[in-house]
mmJSON file of the N, C-alpha and C atoms, coordinates in Angstrom:
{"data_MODEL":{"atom_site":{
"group_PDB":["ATOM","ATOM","ATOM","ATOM","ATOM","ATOM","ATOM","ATOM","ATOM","ATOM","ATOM","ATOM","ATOM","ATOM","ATOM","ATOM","ATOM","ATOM","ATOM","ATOM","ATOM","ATOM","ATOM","ATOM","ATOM","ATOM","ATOM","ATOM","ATOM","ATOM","ATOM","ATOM","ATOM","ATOM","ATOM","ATOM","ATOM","ATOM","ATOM","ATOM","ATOM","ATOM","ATOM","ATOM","ATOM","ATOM","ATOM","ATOM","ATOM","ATOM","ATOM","ATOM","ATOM","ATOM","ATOM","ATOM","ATOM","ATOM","ATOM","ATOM","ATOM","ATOM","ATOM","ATOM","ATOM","ATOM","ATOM","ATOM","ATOM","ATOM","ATOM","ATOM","ATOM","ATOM","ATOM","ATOM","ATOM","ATOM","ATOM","ATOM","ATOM","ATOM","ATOM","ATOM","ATOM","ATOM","ATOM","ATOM","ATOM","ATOM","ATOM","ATOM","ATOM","ATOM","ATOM","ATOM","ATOM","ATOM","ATOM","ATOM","ATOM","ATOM","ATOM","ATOM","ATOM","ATOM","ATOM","ATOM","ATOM","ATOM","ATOM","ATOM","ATOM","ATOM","ATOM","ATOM","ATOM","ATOM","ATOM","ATOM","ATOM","ATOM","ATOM","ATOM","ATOM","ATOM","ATOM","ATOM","ATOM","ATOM","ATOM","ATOM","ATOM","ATOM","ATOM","ATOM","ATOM","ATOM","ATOM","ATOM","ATOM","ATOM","ATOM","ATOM","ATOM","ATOM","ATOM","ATOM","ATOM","ATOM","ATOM","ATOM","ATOM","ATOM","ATOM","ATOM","ATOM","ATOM","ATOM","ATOM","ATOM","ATOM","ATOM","ATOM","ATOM"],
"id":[1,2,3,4,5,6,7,8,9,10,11,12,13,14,15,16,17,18,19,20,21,22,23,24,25,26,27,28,29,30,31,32,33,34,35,36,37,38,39,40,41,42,43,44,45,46,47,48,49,50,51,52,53,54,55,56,57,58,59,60,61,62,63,64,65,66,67,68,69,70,71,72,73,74,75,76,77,78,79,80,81,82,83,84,85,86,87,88,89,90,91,92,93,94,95,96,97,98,99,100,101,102,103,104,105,106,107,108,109,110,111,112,113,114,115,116,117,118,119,120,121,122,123,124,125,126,127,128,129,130,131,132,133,134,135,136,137,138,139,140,141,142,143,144,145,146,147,148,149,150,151,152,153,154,155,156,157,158,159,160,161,162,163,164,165],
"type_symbol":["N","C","C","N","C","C","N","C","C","N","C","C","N","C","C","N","C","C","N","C","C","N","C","C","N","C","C","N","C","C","N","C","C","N","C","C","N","C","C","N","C","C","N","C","C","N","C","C","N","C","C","N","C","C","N","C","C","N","C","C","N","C","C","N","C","C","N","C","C","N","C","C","N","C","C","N","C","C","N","C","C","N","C","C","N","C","C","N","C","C","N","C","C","N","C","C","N","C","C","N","C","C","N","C","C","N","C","C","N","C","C","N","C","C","N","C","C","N","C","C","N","C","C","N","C","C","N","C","C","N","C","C","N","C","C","N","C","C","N","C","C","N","C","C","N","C","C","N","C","C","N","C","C","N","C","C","N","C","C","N","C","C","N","C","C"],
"label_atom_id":["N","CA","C","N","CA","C","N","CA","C","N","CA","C","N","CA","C","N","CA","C","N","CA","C","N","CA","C","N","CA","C","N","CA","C","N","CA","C","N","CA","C","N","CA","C","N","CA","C","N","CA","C","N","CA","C","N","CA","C","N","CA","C","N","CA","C","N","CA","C","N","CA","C","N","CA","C","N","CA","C","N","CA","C","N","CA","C","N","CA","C","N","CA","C","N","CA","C","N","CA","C","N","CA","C","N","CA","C","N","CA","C","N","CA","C","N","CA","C","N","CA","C","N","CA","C","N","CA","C","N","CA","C","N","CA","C","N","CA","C","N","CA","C","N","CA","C","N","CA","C","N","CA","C","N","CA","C","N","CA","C","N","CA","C","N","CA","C","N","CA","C","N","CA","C","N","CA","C","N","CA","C","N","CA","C","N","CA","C","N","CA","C"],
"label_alt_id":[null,null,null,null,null,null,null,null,null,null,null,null,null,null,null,null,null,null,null,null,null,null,null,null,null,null,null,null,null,null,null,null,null,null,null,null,null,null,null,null,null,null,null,null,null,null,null,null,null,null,null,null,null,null,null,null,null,null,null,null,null,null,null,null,null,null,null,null,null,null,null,null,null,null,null,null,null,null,null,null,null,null,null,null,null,null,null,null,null,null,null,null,null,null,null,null,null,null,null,null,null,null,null,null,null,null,null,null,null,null,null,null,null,null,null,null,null,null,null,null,null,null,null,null,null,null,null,null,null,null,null,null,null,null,null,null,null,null,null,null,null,null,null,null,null,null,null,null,null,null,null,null,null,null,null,null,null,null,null,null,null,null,null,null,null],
"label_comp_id":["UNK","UNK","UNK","UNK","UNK","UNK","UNK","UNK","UNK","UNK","UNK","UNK","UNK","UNK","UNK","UNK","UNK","UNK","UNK","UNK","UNK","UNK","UNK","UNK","UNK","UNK","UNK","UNK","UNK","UNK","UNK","UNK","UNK","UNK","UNK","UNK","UNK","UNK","UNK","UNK","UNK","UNK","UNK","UNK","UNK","UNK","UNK","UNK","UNK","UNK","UNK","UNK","UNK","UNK","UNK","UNK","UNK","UNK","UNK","UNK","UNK","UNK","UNK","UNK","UNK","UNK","UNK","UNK","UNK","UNK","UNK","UNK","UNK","UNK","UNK","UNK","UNK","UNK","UNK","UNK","UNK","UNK","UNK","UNK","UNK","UNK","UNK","UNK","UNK","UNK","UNK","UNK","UNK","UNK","UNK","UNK","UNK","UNK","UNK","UNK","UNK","UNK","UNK","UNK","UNK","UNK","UNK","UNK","UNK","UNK","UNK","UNK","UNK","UNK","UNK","UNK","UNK","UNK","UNK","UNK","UNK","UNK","UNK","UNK","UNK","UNK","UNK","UNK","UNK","UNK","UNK","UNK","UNK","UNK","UNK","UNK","UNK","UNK","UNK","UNK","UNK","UNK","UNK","UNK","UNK","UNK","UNK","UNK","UNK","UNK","UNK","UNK","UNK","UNK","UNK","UNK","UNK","UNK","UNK","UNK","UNK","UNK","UNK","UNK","UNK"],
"label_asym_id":["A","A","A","A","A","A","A","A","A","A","A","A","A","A","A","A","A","A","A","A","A","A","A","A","A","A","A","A","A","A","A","A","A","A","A","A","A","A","A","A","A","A","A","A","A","A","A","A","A","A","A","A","A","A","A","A","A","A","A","A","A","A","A","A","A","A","A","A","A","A","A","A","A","A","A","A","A","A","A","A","A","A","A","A","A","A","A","A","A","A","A","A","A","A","A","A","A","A","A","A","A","A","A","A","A","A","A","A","A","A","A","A","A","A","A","A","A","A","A","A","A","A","A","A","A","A","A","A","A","A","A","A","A","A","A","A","A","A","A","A","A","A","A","A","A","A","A","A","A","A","A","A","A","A","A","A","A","A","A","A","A","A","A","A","A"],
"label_entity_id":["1","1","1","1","1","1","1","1","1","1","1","1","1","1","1","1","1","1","1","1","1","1","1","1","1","1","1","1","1","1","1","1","1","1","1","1","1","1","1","1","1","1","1","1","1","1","1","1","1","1","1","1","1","1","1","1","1","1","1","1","1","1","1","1","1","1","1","1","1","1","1","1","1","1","1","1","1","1","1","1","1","1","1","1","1","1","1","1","1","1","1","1","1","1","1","1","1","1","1","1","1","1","1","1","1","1","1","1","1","1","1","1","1","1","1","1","1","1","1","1","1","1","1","1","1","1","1","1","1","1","1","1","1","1","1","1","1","1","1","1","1","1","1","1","1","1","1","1","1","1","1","1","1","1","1","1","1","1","1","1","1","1","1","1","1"],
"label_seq_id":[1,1,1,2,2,2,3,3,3,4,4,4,5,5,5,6,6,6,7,7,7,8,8,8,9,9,9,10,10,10,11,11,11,12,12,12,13,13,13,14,14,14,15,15,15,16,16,16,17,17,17,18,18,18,19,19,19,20,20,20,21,21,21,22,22,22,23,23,23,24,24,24,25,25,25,26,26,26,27,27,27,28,28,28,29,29,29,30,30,30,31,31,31,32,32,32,33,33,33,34,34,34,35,35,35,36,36,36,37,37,37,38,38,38,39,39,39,40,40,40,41,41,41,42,42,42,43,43,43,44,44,44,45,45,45,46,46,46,47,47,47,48,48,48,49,49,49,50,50,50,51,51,51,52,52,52,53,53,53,54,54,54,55,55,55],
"pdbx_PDB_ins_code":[null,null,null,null,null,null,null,null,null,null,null,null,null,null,null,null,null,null,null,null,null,null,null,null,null,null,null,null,null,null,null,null,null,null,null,null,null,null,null,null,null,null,null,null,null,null,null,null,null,null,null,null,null,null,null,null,null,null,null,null,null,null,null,null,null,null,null,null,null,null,null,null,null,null,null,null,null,null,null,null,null,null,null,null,null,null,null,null,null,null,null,null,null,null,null,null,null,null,null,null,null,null,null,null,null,null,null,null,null,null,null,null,null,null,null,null,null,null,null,null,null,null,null,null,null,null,null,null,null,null,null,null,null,null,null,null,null,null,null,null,null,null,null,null,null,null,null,null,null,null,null,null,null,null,null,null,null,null,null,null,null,null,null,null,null],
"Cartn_x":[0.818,0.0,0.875,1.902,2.72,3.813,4.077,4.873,3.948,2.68,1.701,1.378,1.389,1.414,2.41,3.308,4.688,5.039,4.652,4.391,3.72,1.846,0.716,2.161,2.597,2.996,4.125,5.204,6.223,5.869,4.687,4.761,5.127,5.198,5.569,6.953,7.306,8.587,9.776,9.353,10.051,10.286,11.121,11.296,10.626,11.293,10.699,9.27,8.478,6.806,6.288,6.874,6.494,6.253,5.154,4.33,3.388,3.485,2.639,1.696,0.689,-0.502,-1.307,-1.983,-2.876,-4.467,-4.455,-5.688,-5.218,-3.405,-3.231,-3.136,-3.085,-2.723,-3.955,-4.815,-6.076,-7.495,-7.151,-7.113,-6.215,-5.155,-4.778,-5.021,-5.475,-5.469,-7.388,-7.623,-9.539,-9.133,-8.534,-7.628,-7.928,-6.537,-6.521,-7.829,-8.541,-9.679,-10.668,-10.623,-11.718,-11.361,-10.047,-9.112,-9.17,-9.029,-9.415,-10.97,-11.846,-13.226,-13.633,-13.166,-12.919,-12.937,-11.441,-10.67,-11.734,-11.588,-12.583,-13.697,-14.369,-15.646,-15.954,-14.858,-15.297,-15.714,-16.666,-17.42,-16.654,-16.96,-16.451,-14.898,-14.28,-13.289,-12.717,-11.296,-11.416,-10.113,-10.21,-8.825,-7.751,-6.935,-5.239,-4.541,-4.802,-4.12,-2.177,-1.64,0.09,0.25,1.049,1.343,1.466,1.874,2.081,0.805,0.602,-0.643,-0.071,-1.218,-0.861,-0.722,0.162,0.58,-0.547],
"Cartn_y":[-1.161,0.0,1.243,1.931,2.609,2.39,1.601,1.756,2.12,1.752,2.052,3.444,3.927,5.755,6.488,5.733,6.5,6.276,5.025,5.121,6.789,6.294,7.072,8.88,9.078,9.91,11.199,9.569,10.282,10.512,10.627,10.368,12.319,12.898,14.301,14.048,14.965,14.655,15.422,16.293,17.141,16.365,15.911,15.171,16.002,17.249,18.187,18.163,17.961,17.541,16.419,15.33,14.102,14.367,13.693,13.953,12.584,12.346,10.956,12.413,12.214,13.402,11.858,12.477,11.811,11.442,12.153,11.16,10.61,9.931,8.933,7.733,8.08,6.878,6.6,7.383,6.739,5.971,6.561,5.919,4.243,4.176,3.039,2.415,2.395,1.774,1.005,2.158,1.512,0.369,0.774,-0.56,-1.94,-1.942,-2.965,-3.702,-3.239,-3.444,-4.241,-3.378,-3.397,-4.922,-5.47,-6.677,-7.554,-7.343,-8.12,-8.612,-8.041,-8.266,-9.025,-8.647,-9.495,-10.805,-11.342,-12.188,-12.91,-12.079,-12.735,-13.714,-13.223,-13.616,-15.011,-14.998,-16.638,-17.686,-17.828,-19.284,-21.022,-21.554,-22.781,-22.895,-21.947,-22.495,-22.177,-23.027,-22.782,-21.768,-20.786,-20.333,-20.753,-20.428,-21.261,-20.235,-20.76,-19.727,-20.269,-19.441,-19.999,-19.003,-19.887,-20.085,-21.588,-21.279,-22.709,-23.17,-24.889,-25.293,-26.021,-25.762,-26.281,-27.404,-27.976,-29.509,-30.15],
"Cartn_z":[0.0,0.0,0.0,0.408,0.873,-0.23,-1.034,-2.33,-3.295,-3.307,-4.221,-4.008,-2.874,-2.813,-3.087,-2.979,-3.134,-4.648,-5.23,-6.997,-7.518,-7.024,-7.308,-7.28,-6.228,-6.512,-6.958,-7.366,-8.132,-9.759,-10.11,-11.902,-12.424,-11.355,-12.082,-12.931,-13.942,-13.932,-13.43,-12.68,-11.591,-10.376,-9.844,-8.8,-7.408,-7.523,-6.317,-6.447,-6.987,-7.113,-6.687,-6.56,-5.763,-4.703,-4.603,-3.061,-2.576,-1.403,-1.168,-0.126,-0.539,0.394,0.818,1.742,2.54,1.749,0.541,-0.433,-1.142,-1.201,-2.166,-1.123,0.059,1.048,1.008,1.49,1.814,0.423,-0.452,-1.855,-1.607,-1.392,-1.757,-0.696,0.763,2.178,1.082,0.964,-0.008,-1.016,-1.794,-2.741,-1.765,-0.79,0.127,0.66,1.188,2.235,1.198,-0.008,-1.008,-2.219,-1.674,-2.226,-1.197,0.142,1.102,1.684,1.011,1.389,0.622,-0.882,-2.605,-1.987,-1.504,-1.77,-0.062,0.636,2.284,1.925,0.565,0.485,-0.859,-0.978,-2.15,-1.235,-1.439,-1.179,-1.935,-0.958,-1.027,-0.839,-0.657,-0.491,1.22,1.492,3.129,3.252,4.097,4.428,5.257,4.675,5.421,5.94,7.497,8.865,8.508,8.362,8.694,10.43,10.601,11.871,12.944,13.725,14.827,15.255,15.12,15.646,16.752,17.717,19.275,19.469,19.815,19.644,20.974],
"occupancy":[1.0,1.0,1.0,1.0,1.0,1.0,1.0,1.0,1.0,1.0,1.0,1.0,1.0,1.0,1.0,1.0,1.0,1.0,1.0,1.0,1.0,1.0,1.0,1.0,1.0,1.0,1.0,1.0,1.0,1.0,1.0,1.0,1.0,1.0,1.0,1.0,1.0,1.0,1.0,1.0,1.0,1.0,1.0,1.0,1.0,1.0,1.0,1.0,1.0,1.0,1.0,1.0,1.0,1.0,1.0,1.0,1.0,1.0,1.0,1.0,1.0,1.0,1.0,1.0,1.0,1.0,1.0,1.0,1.0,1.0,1.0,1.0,1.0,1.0,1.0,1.0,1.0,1.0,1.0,1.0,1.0,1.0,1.0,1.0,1.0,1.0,1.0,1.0,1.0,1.0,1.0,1.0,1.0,1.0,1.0,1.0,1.0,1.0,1.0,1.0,1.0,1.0,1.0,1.0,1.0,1.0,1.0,1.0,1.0,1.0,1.0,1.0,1.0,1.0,1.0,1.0,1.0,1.0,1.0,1.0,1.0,1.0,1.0,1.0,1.0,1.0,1.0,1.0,1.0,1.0,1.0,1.0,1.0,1.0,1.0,1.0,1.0,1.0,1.0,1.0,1.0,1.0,1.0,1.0,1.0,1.0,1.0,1.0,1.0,1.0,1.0,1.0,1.0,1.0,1.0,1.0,1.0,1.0,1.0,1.0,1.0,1.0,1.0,1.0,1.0],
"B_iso_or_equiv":[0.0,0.0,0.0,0.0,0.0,0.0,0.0,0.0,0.0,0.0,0.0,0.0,0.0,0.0,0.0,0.0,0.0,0.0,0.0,0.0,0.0,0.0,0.0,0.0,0.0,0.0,0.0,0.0,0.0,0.0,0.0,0.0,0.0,0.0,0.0,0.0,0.0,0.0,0.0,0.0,0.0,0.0,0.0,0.0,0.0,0.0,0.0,0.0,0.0,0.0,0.0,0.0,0.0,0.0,0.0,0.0,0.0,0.0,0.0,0.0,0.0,0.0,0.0,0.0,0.0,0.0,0.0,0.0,0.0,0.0,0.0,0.0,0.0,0.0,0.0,0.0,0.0,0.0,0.0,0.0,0.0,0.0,0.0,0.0,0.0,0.0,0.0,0.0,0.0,0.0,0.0,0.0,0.0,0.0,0.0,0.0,0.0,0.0,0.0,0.0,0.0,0.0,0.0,0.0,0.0,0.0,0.0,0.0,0.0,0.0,0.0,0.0,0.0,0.0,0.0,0.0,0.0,0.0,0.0,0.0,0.0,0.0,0.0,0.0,0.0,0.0,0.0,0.0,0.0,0.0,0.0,0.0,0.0,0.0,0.0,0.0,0.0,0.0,0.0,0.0,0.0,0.0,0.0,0.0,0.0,0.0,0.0,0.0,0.0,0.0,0.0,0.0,0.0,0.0,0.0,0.0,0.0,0.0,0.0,0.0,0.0,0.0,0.0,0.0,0.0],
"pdbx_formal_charge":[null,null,null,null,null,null,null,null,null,null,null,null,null,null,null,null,null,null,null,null,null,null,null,null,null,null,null,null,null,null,null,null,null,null,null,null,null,null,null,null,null,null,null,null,null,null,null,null,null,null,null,null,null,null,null,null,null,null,null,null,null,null,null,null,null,null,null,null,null,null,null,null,null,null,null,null,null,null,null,null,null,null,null,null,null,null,null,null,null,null,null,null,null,null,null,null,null,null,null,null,null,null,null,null,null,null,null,null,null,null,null,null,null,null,null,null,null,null,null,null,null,null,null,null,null,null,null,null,null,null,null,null,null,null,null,null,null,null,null,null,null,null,null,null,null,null,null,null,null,null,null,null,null,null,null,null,null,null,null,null,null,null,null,null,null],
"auth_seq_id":[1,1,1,2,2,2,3,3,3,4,4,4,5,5,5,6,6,6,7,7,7,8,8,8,9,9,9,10,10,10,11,11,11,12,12,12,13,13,13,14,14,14,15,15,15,16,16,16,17,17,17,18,18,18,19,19,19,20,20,20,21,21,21,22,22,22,23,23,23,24,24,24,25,25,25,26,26,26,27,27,27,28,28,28,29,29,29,30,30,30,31,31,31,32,32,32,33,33,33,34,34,34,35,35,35,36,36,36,37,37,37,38,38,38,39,39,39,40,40,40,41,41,41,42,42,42,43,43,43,44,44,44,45,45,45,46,46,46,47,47,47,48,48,48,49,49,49,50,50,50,51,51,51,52,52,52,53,53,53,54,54,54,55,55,55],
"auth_comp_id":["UNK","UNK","UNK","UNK","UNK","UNK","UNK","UNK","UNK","UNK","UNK","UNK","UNK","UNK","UNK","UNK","UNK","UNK","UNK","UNK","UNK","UNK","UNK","UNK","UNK","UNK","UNK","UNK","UNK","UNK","UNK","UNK","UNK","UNK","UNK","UNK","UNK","UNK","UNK","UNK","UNK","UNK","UNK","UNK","UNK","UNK","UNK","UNK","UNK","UNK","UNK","UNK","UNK","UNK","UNK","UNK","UNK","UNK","UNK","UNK","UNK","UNK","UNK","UNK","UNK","UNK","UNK","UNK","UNK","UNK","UNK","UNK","UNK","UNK","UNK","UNK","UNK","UNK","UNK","UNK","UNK","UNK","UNK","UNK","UNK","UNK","UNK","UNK","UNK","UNK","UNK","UNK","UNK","UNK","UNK","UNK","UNK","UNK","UNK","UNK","UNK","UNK","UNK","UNK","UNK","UNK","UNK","UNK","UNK","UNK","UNK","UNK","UNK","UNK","UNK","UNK","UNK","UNK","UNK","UNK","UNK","UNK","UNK","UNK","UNK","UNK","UNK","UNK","UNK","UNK","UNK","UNK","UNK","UNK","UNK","UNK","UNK","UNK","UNK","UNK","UNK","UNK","UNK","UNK","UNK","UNK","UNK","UNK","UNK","UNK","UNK","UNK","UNK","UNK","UNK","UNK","UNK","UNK","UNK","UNK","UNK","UNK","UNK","UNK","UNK"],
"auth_asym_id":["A","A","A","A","A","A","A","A","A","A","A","A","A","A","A","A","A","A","A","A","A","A","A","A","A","A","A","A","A","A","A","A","A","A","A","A","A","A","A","A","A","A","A","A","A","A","A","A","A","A","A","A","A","A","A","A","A","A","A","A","A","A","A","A","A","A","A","A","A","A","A","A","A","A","A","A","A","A","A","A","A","A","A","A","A","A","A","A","A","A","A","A","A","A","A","A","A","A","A","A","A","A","A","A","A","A","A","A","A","A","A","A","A","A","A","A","A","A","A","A","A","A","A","A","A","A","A","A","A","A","A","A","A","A","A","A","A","A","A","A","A","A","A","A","A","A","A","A","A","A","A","A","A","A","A","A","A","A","A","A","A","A","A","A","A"],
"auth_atom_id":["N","CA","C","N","CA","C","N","CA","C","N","CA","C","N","CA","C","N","CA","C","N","CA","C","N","CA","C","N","CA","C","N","CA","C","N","CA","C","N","CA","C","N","CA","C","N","CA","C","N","CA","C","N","CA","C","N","CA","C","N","CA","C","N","CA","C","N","CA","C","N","CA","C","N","CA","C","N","CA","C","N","CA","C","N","CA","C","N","CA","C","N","CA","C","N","CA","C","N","CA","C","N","CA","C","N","CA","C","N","CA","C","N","CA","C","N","CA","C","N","CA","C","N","CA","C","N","CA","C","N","CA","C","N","CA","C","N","CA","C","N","CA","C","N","CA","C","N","CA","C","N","CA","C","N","CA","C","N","CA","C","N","CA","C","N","CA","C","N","CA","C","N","CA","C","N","CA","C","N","CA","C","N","CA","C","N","CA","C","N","CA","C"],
"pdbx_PDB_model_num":[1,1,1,1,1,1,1,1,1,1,1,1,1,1,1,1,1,1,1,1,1,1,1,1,1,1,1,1,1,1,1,1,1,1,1,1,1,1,1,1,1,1,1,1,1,1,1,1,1,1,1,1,1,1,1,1,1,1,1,1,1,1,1,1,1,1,1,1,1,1,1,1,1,1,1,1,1,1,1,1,1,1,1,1,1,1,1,1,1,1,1,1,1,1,1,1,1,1,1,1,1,1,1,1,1,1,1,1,1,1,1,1,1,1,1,1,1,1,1,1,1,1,1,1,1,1,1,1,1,1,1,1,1,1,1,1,1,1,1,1,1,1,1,1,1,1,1,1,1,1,1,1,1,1,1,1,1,1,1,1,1,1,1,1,1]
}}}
């Protein structure tokens, strides 16, 4: 998310014009959420926790 703002806002071609402002973060934090709710919600299939299972 945070390389994707910092993409969104070097495309000037003045370097001193790059700017990550707070409606490209929050633009791309919506991306995320809006990919995670996507991806939360397929049916039939099961999700896979990584991490340690309690012996």
């Amino acid at each position: 998310m945070c390389v994707n703002a910092i993409h969104a806002g070097s495309t000037d071609a003045d370097p001193a014009k790059w700017k990550v402002t707070q409606e490209r973060m929050e633009r791309e934090i919506g991306k995320v959420k809006k990919a995670k709710a996507e991806h939360s919600g397929e049916k039939g299939k099961s999700r896979r926790r990584i991490g340690f299972q309690p012996s």
